[in-house]
C-alpha positions as CSV (number, residue, x, y, z in Angstrom):
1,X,91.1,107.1,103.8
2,X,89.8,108.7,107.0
3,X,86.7,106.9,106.4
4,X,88.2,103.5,106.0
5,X,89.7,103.8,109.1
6,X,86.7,104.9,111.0
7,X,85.0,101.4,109.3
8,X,87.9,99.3,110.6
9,X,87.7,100.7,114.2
10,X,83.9,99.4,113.7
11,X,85.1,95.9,112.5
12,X,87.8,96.1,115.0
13,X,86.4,93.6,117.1
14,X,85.8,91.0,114.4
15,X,88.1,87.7,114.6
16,X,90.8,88.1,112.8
17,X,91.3,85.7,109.6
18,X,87.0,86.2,109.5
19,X,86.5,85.6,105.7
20,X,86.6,89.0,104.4
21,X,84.4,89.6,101.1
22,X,86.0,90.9,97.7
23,X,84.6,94.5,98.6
24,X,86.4,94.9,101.9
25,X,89.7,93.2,100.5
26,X,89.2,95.9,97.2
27,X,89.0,98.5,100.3
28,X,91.9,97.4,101.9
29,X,93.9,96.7,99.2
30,X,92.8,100.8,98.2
31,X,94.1,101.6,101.8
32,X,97.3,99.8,101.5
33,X,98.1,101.3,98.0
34,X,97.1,105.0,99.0
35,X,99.7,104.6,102.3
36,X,102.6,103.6,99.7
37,X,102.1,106.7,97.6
38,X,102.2,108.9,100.8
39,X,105.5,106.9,102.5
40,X,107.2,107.2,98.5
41,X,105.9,110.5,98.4
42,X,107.7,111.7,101.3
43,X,111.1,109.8,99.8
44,X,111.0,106.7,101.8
45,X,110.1,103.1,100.8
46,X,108.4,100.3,102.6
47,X,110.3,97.8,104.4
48,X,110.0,93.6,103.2
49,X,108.2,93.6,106.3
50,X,105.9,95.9,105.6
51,X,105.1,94.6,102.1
52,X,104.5,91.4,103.9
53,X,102.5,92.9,106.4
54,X,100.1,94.7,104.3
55,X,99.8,91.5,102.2
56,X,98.6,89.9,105.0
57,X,96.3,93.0,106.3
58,X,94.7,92.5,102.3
59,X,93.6,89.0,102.7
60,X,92.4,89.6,106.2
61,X,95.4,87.2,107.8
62,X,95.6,90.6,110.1
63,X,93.9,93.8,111.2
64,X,94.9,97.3,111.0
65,X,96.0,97.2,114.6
66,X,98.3,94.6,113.6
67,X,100.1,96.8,111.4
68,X,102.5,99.3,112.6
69,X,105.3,101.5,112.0
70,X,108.7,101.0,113.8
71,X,112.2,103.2,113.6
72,X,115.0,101.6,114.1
73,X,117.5,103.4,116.5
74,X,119.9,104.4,113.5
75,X,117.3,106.1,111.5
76,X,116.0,107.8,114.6
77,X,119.6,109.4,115.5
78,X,120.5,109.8,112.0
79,X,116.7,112.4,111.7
80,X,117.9,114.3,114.8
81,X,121.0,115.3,113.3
C-alpha cells in the first residue's frame, strides 16, 4: 500500500480523468479493496459516498486527493464519550 501511494503522489500532478491504463486501474482498484478490509476490520463500514467515491477514484473520474475521510459531529462526540 505504502508504495501505491508514494506512485500516486508521483502522478499527482497528472489531469484528472487522464485515461488511466488497465494496470493502474487493477492498482487502484487493489488500493480501494485493501482500505475496505482495514475500515471492516476495525468494525466500521464505508459510507454510499465513499463507495461512490472510490468507484470514481477506480476509473480515474478522481485522484487520491480527491478522496477523503470526514466525521460527522455525532460520531465524533459519541467516540469521546
Amino acid at each position: 500500500m505504502r508504495a501505491y501511494v508514494i506512485e500516486a503522489r508521483a502522478r499527482a500532478n497528472r489531469p484528472v480523468n487522464d485515461a488511466i491504463s488497465p494496470a493502474e486501474s487493477r492498482r487502484r482498484e487493489q488500493a480501494v479493496n485493501f482500505a475496505r478490509a482495514s475500515v471492516g476490520l476495525e468494525g466500521f463500514k464505508p459510507s454510499a459516498e465513499a463507495e461512490a467515491g472510490a468507484r470514481q477514484f477506480i476509473k480515474g473520474e478522481i485522484q487520491l486527493a480527491d478522496l477523503f475521510v470526514k466525521v460527522k459531529p455525532d460520531a465524533e462526540q459519541a467516540h469521546s464519550r
